[in-house]
C-alpha positions, 0 to 999 in steps of 0.5 A: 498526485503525491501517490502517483509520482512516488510510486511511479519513482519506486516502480522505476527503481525496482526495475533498476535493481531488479536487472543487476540481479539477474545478470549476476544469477545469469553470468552464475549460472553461464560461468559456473565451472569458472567461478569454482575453478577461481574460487571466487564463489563467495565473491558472488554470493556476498555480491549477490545477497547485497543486490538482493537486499537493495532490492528488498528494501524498495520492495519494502518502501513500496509495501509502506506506501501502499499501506500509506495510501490504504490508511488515507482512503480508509480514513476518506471512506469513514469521514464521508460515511460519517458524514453521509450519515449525520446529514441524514439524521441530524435534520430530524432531530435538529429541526422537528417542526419542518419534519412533524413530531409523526415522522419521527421514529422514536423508540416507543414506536419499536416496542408497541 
């Protein structure tokens, strides 16, 4: 639930600092004999490439909670194998008497 909500909040962010990004691009690209003709095209490229770093530093949180939620599903996935694992093996070996001594496999059986 964690995950959900707060990607939910970073996807509804970039989609706002996304917009004023290509309204600048567009006003750029529609005005640019007026933006020249005032000299004011350093006033647009500043604005510009801080929209743009706004918006690479939400892109960038989300590239962290993605990671976040790999991180968690991965370490999921081990402890369950792990358990997957020792509940299938630990009764033979805990309890031979319910399993018989033959139904073990030992490693002499592997070198005959």
């Amino acid at each position: 639930a964690l995950y959900r909500t707060t990607i939910r909040e970073l996807k509804r962010l970039e989609t706002t600092n996304k917009s004023p990004i290509y309204g600048l691009f567009s006003d750029a690209l529609t005005g640019t004999a007026t933006i020249r003709s005032f000299k004011v095209d350093a006033v647009f490229l500043t604005k510009g490439l801080d929209l743009l770093e706004r918006y690479q530093q939400i892109v960038y949180a989300g590239f962290g909670v993605h990671a976040w939620l790999q991180l968690r599903l991965q370490l999921l996935g081990a402890v369950l194998s792990a358990v997957m694992v020792l509940g299938a093996l630990l009764p033979c070996y805990l309890v031979p008497q319910i399993f018989g001594e033959d139904n073990l496999v030992l490693e002499e059986d592997f070198q005959k």
